[in-house]
Backbone as ProteinMPNN parsed JSONL, in Angstrom:
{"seq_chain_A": "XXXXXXXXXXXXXXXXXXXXXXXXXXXXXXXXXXXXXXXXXXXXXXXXXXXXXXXXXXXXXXXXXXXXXXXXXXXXXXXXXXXXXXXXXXXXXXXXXXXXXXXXXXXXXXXXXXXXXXXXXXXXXXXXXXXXXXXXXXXXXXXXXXXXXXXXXXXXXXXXXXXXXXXXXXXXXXXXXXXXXXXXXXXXXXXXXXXXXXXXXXXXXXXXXXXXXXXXXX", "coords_chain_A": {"N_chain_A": [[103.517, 100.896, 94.128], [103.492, 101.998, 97.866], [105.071, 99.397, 100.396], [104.612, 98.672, 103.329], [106.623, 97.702, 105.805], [105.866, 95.598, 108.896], [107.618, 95.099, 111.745], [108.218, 91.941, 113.378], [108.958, 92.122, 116.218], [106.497, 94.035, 116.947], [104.957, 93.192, 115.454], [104.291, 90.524, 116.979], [103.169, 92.246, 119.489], [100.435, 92.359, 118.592], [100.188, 94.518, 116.416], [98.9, 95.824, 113.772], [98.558, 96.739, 110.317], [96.308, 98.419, 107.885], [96.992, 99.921, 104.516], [96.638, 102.126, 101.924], [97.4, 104.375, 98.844], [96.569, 107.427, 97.537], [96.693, 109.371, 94.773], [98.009, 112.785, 93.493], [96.231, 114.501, 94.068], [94.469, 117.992, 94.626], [94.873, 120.05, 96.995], [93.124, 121.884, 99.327], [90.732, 123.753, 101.044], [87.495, 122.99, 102.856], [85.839, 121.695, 101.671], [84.886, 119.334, 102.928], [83.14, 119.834, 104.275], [80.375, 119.309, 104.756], [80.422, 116.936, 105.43], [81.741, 116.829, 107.805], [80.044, 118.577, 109.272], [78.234, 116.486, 109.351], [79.128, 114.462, 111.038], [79.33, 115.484, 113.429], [76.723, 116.224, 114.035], [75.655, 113.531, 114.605], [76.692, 112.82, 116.971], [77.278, 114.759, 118.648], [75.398, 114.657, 121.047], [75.7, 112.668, 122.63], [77.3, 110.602, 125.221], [80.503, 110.882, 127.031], [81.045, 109.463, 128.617], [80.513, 107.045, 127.947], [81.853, 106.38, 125.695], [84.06, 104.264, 126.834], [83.213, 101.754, 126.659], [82.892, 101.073, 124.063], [84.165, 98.231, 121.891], [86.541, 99.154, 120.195], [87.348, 101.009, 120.852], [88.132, 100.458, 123.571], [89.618, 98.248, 123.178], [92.295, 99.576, 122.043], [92.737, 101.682, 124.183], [93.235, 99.298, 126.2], [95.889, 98.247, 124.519], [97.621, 100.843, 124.819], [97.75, 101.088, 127.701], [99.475, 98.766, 128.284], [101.388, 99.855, 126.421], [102.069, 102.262, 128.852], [100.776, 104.072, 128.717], [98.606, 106.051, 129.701], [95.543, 106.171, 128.83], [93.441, 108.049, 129.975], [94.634, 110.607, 130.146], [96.179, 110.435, 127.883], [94.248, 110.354, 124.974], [92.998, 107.682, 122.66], [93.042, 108.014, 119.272], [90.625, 108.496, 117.524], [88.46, 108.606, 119.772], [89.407, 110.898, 121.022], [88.61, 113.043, 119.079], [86.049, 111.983, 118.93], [84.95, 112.805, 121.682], [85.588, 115.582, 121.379], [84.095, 116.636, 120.049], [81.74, 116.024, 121.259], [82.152, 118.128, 123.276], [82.915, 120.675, 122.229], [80.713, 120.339, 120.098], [81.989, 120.832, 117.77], [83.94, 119.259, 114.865], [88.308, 119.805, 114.275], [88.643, 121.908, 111.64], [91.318, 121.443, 109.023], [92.619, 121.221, 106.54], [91.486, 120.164, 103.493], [92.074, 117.119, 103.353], [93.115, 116.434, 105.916], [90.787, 116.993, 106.909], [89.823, 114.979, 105.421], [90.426, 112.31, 106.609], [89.986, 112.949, 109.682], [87.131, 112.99, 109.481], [86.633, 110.6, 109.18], [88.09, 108.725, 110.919], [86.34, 109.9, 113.47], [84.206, 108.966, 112.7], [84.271, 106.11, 112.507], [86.521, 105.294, 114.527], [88.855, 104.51, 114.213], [92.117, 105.008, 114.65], [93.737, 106.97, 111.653], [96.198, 107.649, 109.999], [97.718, 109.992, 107.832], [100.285, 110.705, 105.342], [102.555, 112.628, 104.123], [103.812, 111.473, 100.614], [105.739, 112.951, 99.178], [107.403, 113.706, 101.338], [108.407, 112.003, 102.428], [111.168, 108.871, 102.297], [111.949, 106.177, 100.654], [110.902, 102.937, 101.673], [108.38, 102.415, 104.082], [108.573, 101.289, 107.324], [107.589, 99.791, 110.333], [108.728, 99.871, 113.372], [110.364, 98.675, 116.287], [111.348, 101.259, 118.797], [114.575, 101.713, 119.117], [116.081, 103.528, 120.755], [117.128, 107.012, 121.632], [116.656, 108.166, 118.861], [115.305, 110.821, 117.03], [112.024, 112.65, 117.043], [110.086, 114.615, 115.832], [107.143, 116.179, 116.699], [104.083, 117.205, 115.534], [103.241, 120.524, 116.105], [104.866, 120.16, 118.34], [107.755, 120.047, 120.262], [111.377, 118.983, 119.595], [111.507, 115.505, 120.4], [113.783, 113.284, 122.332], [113.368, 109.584, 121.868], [112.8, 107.381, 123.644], [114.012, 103.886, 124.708], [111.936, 100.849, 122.683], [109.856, 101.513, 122.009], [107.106, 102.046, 119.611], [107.346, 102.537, 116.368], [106.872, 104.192, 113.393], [109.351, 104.379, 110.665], [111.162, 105.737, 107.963], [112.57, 105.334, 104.829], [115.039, 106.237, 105.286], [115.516, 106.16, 107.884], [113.91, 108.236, 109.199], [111.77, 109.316, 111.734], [108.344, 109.196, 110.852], [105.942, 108.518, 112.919], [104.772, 108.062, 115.935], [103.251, 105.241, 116.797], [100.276, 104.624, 118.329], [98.827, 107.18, 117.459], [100.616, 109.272, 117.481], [101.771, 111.811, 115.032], [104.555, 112.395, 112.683], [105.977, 116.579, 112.348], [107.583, 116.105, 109.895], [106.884, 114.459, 107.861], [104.433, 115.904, 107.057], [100.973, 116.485, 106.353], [100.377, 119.018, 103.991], [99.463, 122.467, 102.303], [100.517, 122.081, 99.864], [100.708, 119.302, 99.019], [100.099, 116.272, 97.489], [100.382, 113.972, 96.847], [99.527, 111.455, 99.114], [99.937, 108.71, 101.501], [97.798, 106.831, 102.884], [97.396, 105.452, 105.848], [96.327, 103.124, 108.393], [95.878, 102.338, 111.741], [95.62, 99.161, 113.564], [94.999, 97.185, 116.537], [95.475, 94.388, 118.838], [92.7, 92.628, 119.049], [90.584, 94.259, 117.482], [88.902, 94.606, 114.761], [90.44, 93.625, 111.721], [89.465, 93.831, 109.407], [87.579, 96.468, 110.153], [89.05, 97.972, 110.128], [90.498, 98.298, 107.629], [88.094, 99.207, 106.027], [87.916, 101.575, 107.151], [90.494, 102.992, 106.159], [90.052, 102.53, 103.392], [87.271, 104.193, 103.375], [88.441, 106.569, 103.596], [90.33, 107.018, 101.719], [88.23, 107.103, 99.732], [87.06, 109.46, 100.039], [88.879, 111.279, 99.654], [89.272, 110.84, 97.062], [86.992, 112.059, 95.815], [88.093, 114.741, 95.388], [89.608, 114.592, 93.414], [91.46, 113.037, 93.902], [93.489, 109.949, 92.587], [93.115, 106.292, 93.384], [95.533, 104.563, 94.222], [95.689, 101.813, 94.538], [94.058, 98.731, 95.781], [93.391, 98.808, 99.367], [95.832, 97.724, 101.049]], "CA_chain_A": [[102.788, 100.63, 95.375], [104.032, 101.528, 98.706], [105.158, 98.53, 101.112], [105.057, 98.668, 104.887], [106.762, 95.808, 106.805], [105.874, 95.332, 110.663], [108.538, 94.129, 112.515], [108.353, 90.576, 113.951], [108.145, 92.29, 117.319], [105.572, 94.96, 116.959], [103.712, 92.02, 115.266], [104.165, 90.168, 118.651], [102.323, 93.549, 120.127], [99.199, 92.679, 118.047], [100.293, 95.181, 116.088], [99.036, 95.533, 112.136], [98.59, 98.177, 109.693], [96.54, 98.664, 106.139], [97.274, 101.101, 103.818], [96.666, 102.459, 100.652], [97.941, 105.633, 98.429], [95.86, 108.497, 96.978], [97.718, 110.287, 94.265], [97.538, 113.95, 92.475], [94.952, 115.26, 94.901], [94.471, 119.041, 94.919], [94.606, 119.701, 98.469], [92.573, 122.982, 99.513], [89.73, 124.097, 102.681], [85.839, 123.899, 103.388], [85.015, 120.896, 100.756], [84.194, 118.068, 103.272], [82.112, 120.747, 105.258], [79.095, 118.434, 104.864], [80.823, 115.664, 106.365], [82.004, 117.132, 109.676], [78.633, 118.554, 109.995], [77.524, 115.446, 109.37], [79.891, 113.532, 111.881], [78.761, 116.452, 114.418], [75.45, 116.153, 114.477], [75.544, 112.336, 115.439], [77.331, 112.752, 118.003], [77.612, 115.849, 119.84], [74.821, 114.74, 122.335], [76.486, 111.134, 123.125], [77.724, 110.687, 126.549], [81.181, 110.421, 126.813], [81.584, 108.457, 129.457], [80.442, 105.806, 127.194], [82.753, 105.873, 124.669], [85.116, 103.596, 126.866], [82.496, 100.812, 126.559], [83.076, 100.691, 122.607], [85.225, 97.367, 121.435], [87.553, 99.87, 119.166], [88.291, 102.107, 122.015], [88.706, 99.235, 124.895], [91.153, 97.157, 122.745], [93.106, 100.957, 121.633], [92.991, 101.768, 125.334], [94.453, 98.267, 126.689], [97.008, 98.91, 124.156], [97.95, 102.084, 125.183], [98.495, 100.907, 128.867], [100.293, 97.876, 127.591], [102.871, 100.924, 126.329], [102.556, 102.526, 129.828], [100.878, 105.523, 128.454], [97.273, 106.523, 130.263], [94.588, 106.411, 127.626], [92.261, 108.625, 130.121], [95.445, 111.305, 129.711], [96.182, 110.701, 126.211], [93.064, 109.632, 124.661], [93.114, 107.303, 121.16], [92.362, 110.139, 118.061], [89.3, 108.349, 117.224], [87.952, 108.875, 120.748], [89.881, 111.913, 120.986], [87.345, 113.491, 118.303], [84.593, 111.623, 119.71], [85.174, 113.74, 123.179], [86.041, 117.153, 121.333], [82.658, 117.405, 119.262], [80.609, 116.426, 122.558], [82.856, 119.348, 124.194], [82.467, 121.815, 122.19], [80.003, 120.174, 119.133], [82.655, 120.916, 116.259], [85.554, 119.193, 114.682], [88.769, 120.877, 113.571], [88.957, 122.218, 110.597], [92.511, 121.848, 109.11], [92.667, 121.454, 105.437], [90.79, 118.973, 103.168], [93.263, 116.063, 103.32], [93.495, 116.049, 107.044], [89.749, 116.861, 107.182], [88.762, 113.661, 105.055], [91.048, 111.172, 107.543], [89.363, 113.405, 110.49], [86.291, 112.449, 109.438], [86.476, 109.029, 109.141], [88.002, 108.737, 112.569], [85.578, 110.127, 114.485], [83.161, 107.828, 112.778], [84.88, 105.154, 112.873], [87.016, 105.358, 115.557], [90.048, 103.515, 113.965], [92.99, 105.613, 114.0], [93.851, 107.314, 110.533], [97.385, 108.25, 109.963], [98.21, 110.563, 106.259], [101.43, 111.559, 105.269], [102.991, 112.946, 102.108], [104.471, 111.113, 99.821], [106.843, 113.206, 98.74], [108.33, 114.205, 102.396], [109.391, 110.118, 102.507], [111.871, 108.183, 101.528], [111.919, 104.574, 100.493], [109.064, 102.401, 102.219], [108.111, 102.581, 105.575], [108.973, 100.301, 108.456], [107.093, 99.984, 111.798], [109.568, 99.019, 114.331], [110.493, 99.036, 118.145], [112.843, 101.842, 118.849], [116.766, 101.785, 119.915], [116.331, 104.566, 121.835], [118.125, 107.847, 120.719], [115.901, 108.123, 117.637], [114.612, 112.452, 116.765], [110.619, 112.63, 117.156], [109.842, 116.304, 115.523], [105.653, 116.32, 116.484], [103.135, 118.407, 114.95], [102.862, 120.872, 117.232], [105.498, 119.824, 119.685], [109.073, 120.321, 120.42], [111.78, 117.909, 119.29], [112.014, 114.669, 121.531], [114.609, 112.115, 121.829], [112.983, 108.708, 122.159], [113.347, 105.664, 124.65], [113.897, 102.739, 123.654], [110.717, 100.099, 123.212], [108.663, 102.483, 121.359], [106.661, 101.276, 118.349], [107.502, 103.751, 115.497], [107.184, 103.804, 112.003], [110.318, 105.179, 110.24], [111.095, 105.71, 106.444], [113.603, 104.368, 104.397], [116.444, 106.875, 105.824], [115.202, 106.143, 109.34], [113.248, 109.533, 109.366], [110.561, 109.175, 112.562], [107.564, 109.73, 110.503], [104.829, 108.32, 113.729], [104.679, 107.469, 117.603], [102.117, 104.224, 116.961], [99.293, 104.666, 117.083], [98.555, 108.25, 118.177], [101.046, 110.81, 116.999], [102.761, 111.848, 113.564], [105.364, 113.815, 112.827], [105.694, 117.197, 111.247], [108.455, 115.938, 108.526], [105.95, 113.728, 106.695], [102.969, 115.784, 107.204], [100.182, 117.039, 104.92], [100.258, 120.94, 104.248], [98.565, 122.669, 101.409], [100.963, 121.522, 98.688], [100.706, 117.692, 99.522], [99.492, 116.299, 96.457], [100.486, 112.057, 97.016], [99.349, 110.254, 100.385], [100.011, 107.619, 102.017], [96.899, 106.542, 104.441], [97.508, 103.977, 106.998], [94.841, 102.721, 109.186], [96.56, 101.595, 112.938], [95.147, 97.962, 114.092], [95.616, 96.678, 117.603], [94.576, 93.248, 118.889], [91.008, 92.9, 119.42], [90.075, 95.178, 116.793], [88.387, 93.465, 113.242], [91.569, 94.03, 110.405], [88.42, 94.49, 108.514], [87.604, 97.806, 110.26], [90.724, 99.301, 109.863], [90.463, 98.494, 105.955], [87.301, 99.735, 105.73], [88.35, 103.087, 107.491], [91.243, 103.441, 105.207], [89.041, 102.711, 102.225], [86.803, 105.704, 103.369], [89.163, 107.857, 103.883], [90.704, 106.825, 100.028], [87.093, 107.582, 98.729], [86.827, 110.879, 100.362], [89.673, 111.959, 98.705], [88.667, 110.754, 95.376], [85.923, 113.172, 95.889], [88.716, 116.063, 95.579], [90.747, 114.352, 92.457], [92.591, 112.1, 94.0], [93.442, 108.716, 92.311], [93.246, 105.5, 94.096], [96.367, 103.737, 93.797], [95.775, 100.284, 94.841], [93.209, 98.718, 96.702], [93.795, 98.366, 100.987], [96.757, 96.52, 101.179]], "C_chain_A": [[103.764, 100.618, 96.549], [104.029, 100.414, 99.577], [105.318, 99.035, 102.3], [105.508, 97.625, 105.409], [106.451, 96.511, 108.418], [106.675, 94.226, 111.128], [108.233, 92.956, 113.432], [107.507, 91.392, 115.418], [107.277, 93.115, 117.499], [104.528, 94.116, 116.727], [103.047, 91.407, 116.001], [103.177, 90.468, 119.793], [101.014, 92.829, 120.196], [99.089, 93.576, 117.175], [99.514, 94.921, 114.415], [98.342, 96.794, 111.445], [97.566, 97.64, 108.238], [96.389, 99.828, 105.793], [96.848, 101.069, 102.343], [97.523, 104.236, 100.2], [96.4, 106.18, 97.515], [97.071, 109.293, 96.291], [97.412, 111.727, 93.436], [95.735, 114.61, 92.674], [95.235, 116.934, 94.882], [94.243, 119.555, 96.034], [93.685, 121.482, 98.162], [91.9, 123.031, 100.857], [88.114, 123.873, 102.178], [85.734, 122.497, 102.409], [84.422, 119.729, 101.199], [83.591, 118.858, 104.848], [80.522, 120.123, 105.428], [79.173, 117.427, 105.846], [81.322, 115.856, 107.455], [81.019, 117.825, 109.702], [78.012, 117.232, 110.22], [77.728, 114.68, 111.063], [79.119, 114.318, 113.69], [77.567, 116.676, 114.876], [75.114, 115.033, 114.794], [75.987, 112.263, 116.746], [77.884, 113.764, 118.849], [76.54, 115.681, 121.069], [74.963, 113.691, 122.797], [76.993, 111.463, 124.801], [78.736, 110.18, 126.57], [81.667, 109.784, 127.362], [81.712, 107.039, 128.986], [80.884, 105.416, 126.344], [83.861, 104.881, 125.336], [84.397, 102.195, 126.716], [82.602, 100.001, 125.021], [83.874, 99.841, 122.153], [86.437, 97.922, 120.598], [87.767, 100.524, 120.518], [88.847, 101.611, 123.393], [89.707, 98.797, 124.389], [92.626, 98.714, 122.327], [93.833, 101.333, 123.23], [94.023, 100.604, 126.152], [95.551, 98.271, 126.007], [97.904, 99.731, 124.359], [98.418, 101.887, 127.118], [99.382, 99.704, 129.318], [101.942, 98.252, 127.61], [103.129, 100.938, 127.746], [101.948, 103.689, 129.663], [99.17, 105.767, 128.835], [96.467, 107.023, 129.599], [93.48, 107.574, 128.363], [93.016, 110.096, 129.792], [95.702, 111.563, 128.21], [95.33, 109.617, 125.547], [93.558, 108.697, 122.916], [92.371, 108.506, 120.457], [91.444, 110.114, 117.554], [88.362, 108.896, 118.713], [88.336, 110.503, 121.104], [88.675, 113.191, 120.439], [86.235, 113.523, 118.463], [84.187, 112.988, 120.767], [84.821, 114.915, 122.338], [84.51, 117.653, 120.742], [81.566, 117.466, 120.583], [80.767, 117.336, 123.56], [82.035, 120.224, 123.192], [81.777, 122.037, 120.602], [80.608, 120.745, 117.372], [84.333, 120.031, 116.394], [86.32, 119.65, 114.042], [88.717, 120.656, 112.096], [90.299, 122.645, 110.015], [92.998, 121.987, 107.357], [91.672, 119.76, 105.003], [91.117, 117.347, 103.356], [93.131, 115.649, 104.541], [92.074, 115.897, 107.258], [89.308, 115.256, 107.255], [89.358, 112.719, 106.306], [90.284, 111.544, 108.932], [87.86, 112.671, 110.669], [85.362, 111.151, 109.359], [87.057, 108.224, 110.472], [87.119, 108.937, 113.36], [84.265, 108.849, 114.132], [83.182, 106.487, 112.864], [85.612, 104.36, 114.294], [88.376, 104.698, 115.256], [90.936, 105.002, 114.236], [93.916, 106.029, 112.824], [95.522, 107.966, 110.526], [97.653, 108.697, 107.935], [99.427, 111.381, 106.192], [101.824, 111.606, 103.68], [104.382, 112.36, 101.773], [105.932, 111.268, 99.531], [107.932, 113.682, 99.758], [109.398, 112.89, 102.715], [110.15, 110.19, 101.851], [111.866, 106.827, 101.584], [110.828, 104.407, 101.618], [109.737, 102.542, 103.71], [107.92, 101.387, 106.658], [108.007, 100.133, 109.718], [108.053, 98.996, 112.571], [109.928, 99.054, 115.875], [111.833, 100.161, 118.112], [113.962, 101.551, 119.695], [116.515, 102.397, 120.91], [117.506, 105.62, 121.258], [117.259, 108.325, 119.602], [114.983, 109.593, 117.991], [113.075, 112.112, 116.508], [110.338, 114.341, 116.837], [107.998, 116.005, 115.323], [105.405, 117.251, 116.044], [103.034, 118.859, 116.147], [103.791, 120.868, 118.734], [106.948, 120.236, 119.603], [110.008, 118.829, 119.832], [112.209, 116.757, 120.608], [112.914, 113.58, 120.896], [114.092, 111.053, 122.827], [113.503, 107.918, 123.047], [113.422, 104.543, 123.866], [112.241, 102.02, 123.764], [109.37, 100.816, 122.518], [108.444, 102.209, 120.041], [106.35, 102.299, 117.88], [107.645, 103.428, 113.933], [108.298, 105.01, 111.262], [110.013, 104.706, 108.688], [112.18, 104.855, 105.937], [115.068, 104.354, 104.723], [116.1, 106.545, 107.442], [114.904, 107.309, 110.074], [112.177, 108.987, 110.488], [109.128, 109.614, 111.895], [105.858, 109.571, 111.931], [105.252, 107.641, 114.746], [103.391, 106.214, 117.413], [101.467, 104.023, 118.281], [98.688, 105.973, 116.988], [99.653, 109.607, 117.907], [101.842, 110.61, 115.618], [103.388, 112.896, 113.671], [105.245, 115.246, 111.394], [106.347, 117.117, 109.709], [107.721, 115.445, 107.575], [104.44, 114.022, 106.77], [102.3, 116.701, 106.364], [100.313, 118.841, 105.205], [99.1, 121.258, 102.699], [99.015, 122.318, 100.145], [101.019, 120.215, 98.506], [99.363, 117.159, 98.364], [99.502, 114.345, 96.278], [100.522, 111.838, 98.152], [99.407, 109.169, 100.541], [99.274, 107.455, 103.174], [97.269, 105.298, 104.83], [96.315, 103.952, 108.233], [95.628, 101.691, 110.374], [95.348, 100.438, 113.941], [96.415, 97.535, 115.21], [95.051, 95.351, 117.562], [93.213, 93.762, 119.674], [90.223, 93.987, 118.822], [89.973, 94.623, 115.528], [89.619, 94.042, 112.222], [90.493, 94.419, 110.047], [87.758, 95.82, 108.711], [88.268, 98.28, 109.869], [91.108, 98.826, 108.03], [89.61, 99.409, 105.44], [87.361, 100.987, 106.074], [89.468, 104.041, 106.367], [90.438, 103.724, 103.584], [88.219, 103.915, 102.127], [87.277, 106.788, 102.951], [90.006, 108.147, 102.337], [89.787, 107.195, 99.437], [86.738, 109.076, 98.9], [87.873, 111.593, 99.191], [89.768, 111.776, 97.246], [87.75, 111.824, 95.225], [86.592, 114.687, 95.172], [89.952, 115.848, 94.326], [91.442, 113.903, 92.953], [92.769, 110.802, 93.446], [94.094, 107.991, 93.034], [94.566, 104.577, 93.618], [96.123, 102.7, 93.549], [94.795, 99.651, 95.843], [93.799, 97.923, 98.286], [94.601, 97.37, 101.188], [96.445, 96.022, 103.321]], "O_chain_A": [[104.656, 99.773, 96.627], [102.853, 100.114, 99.784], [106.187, 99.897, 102.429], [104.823, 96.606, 105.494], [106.761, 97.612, 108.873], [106.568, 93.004, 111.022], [107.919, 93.382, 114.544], [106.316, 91.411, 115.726], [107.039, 93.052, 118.705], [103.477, 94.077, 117.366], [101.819, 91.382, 116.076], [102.61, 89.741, 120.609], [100.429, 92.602, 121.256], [97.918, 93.763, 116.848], [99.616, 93.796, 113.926], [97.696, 97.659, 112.036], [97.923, 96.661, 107.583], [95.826, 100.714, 106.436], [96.75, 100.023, 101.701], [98.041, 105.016, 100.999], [95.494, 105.497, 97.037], [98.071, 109.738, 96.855], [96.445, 111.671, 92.675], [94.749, 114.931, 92.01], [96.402, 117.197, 95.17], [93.026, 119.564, 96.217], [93.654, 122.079, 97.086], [92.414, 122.412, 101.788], [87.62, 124.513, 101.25], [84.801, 122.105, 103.11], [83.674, 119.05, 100.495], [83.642, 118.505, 106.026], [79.69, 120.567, 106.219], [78.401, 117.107, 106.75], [81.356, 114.887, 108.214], [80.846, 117.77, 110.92], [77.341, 116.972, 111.218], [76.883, 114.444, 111.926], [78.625, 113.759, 114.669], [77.318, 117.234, 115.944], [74.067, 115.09, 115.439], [75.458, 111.492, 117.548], [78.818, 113.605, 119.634], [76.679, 116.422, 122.042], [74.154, 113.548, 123.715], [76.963, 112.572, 125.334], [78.689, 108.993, 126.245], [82.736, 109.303, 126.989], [82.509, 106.161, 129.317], [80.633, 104.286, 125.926], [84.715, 104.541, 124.517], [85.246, 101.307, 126.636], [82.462, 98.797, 124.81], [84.827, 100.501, 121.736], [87.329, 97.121, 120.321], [88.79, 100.164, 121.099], [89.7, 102.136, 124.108], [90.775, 98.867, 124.997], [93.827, 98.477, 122.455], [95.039, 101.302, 123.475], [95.152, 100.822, 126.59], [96.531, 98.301, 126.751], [99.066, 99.422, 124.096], [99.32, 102.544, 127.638], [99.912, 99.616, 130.426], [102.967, 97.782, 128.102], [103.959, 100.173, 128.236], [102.397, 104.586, 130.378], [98.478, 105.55, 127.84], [96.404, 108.252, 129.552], [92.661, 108.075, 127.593], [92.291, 110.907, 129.215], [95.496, 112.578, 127.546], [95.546, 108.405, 125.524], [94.408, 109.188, 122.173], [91.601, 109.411, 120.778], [90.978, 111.123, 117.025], [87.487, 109.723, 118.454], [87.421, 111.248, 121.453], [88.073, 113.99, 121.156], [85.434, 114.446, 118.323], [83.348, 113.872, 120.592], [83.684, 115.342, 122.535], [83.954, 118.733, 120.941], [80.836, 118.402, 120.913], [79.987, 117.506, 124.497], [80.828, 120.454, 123.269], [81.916, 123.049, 119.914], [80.009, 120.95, 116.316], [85.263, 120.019, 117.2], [85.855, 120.142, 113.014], [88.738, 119.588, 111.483], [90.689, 123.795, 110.216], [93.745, 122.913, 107.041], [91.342, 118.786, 105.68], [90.215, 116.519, 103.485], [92.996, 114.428, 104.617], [91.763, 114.819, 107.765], [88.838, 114.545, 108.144], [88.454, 112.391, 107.074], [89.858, 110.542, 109.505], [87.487, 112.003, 111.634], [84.175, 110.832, 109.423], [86.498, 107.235, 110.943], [86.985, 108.028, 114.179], [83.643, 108.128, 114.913], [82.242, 105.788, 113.243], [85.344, 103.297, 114.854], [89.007, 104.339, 116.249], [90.356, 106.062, 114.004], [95.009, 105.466, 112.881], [95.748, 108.904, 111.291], [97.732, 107.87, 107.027], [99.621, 112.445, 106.78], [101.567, 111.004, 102.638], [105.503, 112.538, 102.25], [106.884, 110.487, 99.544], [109.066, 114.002, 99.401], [110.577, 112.809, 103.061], [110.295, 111.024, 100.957], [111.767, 106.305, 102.695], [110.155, 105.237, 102.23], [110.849, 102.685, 104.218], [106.938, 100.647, 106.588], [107.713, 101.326, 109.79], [108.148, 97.774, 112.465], [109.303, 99.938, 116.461], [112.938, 99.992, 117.596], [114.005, 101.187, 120.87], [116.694, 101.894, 122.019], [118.508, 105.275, 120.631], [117.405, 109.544, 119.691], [114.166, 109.638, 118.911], [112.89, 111.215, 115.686], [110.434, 115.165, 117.746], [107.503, 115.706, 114.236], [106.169, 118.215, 115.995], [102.821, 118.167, 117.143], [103.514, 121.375, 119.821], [107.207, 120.898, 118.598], [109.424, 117.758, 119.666], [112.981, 117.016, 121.531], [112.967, 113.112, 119.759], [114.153, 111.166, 124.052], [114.723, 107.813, 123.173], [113.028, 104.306, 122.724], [111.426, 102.406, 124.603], [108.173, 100.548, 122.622], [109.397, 102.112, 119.269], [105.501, 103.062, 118.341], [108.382, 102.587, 113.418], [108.113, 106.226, 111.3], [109.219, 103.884, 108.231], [112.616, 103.854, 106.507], [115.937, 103.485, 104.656], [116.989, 107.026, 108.145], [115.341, 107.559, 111.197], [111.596, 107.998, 110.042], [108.656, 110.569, 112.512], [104.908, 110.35, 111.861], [106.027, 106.693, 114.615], [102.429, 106.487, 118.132], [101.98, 103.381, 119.197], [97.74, 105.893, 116.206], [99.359, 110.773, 118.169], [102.383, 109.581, 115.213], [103.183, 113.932, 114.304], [104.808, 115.194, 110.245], [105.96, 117.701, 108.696], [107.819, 115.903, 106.437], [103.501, 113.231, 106.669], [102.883, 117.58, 105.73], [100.328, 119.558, 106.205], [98.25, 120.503, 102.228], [98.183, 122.2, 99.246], [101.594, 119.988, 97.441], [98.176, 117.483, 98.359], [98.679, 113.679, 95.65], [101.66, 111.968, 98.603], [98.906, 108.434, 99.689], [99.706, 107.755, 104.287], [97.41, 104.283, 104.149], [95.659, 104.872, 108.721], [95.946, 100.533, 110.103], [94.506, 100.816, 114.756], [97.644, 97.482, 115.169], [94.317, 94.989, 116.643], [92.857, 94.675, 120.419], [89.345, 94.585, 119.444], [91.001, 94.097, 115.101], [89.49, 95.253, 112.042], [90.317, 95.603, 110.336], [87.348, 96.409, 107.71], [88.079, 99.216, 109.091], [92.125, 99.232, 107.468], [89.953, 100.274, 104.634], [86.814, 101.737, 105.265], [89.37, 105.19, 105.938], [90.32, 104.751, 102.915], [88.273, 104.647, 101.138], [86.835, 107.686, 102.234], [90.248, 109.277, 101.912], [90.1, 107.763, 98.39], [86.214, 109.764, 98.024], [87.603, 112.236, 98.177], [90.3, 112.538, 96.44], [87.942, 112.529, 94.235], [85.911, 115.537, 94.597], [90.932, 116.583, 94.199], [92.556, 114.259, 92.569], [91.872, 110.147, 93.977], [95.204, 108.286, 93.477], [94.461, 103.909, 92.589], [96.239, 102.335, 92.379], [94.8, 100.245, 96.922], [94.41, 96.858, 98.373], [94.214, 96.237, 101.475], [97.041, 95.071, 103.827]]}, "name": "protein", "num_of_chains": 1, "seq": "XXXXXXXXXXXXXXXXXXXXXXXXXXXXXXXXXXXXXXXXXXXXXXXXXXXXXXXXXXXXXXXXXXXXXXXXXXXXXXXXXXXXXXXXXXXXXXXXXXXXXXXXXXXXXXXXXXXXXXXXXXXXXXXXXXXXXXXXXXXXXXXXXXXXXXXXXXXXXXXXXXXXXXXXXXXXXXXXXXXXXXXXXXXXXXXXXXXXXXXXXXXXXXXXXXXXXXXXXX"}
């Protein structure tokens, strides 16, 4: 069973995390094609102005300008989703793995973070950064961090996530990614018990696809 510690001061934040593992999943495409229709047809005629009204996306948001970082600019990835289906009434399609966590975000709204197993090393930390510290995003160029930044590193002090809102590409799912590690990102003013129950989802989805449940929602 992996362990996460949260550092004293991230704790401080409001910060808190649960997790579980999924192991010896066959990753593949198209199999939780029910369930982002599903997610898509609730909510592509919502008004999105009103998603800032939602207690998960107010307490995510005050968080987020807490950092310093303009939630109407960079939206939380549950809301994020929310927005993109009432744009343009689909969400992406990226592989099954990323799907299932996708899908349980948008309905949820917690933020879902999955990374592979086997890209880690030793357990995973959430801590404030030094400053100096390599950020390789999905999608992005490599940045070198500030200090003050609540990041979860590995056991080598690999940047695997920007909390609560970005991951990196070193620990991230592809099509050979066969052991996960889901984490479910809790701020204050958000029920722990959501953000179990999101993770839990997102652990049953992937049972769906042969994955076995490690351990239940730490």
């Amino acid at each position: 069973m992996v362990r996460i510690t949260v550092q004293e001061k991230c704790a401080s934040m409001g910060i808190f995390l649960k997790h579980t593992e999924v192991l010896d999943i066959i990753n593949g495409q198209g199999r939780f094609e029910g369930e982002l229709s599903s997610v898509e047809s609730r909510y592509r005629s919502d008004n999105p102005e009103s998603l800032k009204e939602i207690p998960v996306i107010r307490a995510y948001r005050d968080f987020y300008w807490k950092l310093g970082i303009d939630p109407t600019k960079t939206r939380p990835s549950g809301e994020a989703l929310r927005r993109r289906v009432v744009r343009t009434g689909k969400l992406p399609r990226i592989n099954d793995i990323v799907d299932a966590g996708n899908v349980v975000s948008a309905e949820t709204l917690i933020s879902i973070g999955i990374y592979d197993m086997n890209k880690m090393k030793g357990e995973p930390m959430l801590v404030l950064s030094s400053g100096g510290e390599k950020f390789e995003g999905i999608g992005n160029k490599v940045e070198i961090l500030p200090p003050a930044i609540p990041i979860m590193v590995d056991g080598e002090g690999k940047v695997m996530h920007i909390f609560p809102h970005r991951d990196s590409v070193l620990t991230s799912v592809d099509m050979s990614t066969r052991d996960v590690l889901i984490v479910g990102a809790g701020v204050a003013g958000i029920d722990p018990s959501l953000v179990e129950e999101a993770v839990r989802l997102t652990a049953k989805l992937l049972s769906k696809i042969g994955g076995k449940i490690a351990h239940e929602v730490q």
